[in-house]
N, C-alpha and C positions, 0 to 999 in steps of 0.2 A: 504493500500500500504506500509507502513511503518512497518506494523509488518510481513507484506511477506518480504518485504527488510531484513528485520532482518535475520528473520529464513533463508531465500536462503545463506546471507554473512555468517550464522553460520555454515552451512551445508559445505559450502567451504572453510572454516577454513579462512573465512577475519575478522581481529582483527579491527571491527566498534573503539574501539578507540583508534587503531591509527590516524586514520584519524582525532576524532574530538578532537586530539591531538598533531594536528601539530604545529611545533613552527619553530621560528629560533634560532639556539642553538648556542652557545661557548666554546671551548675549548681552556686552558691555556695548554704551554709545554714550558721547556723549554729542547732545544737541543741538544742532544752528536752526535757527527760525522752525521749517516745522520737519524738521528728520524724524523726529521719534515716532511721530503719528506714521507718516511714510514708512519708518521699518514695521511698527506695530501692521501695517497693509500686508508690508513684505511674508513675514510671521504669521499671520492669519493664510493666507495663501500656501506658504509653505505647509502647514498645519493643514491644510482641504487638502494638500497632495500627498501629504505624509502624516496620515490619523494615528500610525503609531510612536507619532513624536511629539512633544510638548517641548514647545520653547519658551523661555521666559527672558525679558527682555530687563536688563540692569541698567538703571538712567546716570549720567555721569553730568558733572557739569560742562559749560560750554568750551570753557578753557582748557588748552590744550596742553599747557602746561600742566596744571592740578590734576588732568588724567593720566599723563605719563606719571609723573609724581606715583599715582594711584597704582596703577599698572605695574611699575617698579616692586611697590609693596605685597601687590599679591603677588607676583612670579614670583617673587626671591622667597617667601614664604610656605610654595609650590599651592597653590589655593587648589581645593579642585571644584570653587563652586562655579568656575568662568569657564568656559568651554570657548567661546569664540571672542577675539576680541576686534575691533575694529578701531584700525591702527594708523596715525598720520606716514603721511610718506617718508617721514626722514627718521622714522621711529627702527626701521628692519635692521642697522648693522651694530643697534643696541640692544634688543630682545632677541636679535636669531637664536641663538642658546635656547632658551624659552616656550620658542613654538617649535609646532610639528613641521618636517620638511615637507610640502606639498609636490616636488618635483614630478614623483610618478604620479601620485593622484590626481594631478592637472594636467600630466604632459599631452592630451587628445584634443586639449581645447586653448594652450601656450600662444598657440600660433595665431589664433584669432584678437590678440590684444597685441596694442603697441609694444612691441620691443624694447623701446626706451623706458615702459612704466616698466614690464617684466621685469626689466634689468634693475628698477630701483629697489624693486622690491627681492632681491636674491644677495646673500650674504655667504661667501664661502664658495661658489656653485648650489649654494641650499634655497629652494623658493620658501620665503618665510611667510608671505602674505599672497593671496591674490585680490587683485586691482579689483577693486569696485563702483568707483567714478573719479577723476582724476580735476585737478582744477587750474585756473590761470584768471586772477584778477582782471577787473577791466577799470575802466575811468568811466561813470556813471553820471550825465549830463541832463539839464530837464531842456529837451529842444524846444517845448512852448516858451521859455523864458527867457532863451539863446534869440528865439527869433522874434519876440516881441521887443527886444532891445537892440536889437542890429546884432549880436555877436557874432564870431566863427565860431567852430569847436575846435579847442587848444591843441597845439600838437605840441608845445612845450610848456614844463612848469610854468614859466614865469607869464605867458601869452594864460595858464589856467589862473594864474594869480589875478591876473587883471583884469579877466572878462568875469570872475570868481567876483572882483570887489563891483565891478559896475552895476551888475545885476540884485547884487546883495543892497548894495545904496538904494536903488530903484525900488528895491520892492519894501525895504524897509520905510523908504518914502512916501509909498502907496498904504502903509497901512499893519504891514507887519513885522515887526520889531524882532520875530521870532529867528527871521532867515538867515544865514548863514550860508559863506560861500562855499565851504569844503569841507566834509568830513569824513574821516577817516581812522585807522585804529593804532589810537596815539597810547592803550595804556602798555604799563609795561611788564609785558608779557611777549608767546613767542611769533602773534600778529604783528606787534610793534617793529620786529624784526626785519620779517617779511618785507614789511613796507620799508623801510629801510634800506635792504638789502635793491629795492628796484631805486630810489632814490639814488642811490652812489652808481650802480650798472650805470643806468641811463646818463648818469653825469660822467660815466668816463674812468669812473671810479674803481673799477674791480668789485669784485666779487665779496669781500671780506676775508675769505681765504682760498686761495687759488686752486687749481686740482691737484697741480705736483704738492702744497702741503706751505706754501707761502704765504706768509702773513701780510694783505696789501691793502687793508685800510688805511695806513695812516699816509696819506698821499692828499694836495692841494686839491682834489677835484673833487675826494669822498666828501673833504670836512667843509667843502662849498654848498654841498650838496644837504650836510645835516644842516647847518647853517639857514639854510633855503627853507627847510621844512619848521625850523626853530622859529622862522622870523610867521608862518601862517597863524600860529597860536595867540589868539586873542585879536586878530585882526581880520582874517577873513575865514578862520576855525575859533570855535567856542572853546574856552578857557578847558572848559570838564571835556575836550576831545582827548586829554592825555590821562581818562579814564575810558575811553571809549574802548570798546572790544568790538565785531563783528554786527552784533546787534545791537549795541546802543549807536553804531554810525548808521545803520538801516532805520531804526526807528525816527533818529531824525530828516533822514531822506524819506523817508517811507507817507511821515506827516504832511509833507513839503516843504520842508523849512532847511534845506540845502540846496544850492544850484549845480554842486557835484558832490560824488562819492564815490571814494575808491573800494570794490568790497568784490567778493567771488560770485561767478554764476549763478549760485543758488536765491542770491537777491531778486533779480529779473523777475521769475514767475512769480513770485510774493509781489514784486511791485506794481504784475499786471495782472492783479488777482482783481476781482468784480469789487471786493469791498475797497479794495485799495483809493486812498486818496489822489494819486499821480498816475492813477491806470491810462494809458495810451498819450502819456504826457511827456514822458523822456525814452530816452537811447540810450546805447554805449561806445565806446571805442575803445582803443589801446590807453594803454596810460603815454602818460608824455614823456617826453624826455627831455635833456637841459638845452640841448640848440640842436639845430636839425640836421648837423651831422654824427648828431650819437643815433643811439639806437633805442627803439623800447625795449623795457625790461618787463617781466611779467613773471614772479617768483612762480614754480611753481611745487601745486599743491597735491591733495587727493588722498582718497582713503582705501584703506584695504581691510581684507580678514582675513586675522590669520588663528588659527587653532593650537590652542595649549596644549604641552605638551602633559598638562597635569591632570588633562582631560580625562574623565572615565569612557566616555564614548566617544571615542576619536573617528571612530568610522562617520558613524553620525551626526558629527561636527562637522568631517567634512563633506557630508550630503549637504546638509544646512549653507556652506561656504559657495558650494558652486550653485546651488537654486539662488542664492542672493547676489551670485555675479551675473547669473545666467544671460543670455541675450535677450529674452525676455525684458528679463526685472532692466536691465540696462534701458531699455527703449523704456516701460513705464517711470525709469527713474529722470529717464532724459525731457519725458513730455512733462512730465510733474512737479517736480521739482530743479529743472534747468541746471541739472548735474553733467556736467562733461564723462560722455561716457569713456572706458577703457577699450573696449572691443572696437575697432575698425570699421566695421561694416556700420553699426548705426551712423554714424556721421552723414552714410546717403540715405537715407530712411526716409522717404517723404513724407510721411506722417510725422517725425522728428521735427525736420526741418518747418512744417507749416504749425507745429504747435507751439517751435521755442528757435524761432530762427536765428538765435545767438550761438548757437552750437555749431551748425556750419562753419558758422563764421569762424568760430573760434579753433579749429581744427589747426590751423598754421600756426596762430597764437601759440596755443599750449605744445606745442613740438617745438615752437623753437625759444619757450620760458626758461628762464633762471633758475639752474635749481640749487638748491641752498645746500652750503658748505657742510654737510653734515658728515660726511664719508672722508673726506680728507681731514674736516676736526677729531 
């Protein structure tokens, strides 16, 4: 009876173990605007397609330092309540140790993502995480307010600075005292960085520390470049921007009470959400640079999952790991939340492209973004 059992569930393509692979699983996240609801979808879905699995979802704060910090504490501790963690990009050549190598487990489906994210996420030759949406800041403009006042859209700092204060004048003159040219995420933390690091690129400045392992901040062009960004504070950025993180710079663009922001992909669909205040009111472009023979910079970012290694159900973690990378969940995470996928092939999706046309766009962007010195620090 047991080896009819067999042969029938093989003939029907039923994977015998998953079942004798059921577990109850966990997932850490920590939250931007509305992630958590969007995994909890992911999670439900998963859970109709796999009833003998039970996932539960671990909420983390938004900061991405306080959850490495976190993260840190359970590995080292071998926690075995975290099954999956979902991990920034510069996170892989400190936790490899830590998680499970996913090499074979993935190797059917490697080929289908970018090679360059592949490559971030591999320590050793060991795949520590797989990609699940990848990112690259933009410059965040409101074109009703550009074109109500004559502006251009800046292609350098100083050209954002300026059309940043005319408009700011304007409308404070009109009535609202609230607006503010430019905001961005000044606290300090490892956004503050980020932004930073595109700051000195684009000025000319290097990297912070180069790929051979050289140290080249301290150069005339980086400290023009902090300089630059020191002198928006309090004149055409609000005093409390050098508490801003991710979403307190959204919230006050989100209001309307900024004429730019620099913030990742996942803004956009929140900004042209139906309740949204500035829904079909602003654009994007690159961020700028300091004169127009540098270049843009665009740090880049992105999350992955990777599975502990302290896992009791590793098999099952990594079922869990590939249905949340899957092509699927990539196009719903692309149309939904205006996440830059990892997989290749969405990028021509036309249903993609007509529900978050920033993504297209953004395809050359994030391939040829900054990525921050974490491997050679």
């Amino acid at each position: 009876m047991q080896i009819k059992a067999l042969v029938v569930g093989l003939l029907a393509g039923v994977s015998f173990g998953a079942s004798a692979m059921a577990a109850d699983l966990s997932i850490v996240l920590g939250d931007t605007g509305s992630g958590l609801a969007f995994l909890q979808s992911q999670v439900d879905r998963y859970m109709a397609a796999n009833p003998e699995d039970k996932v539960t979802i671990v909420p983390m704060p938004s900061s991405t330092t306080d959850q490495f910090g976190q993260y840190r504490l359970w590995l080292a501790a071998g926690n075995t309540d975290i099954d999956v963690y979902t991990t920034d990009v510069i996170w892989a050549p400190q936790l490899a140790d830590q998680f499970v190598d996913l090499t074979d487990a993935m190797k059917d489906i490697v080929a289908d993502y970018f090679p360059a994210i592949i490559e971030s996420q591999t320590a050793n030759g060991k795949l520590v995480a797989l990609p699940s949406f990848t990112d690259a800041p933009a410059l965040f403009y409101r074109k009703d307010l550009l074109e109500k006042y004559g502006q251009p859209v800046p292609k350098t700092w100083d050209e954002m600075a300026a059309v940043a204060k005319v408009v700011m004048d304007g409308e404070r003159a009109a009535g609202n005292p609230d607006m503010w040219g430019f905001v961005f995420q000044g606290n300090s933390y490892e956004g503050l960085t980020c932004d930073a690091l595109e700051w000195v690129k684009s000025s000319g400045g290097g990297q912070i520390i180069e790929a051979d392992g050289t140290i080249s901040i301290n150069n005339p062009k980086a400290a023009a470049a902090i300089e630059r960004a020191k002198g928006w504070v309090g004149t055409i950025s609000p005093p409390g921007v050098l508490t801003y993180q991710e979403e307190e710079a959204r919230g006050v663009w989100q209001l309307g009470n900024a004429v730019f922001m620099r913030n990742w992909p996942y803004a956009y669909g929140l900004g042209g959400a139906d309740d949204s205040p500035i829904k079909g009111k602003f654009d994007v472009t690159t961020l700028p640079s300091a004169t127009a023979d540098d270049k843009s910079a665009a740090t880049l970012g992105g999350w992955n999952l990777a599975v502990s290694k302290y896992s009791k159900s590793p098999e099952a973690a990594i079922r869990l790991v590939r249905f949340l990378s899957s092509a699927d969940e990539q196009k719903r995470r692309a149309i939904e939340q205006t996440n830059l996928p990892t997989r290749i092939a969405t990028y021509d999706d036309a249903e993609v492209a007509a529900a978050a046309p920033i993504i297209p766009r953004w395809k050359d962007v994030f391939q040829n973004a900054v990525p921050r010195p974490s491997a050679p620090a």
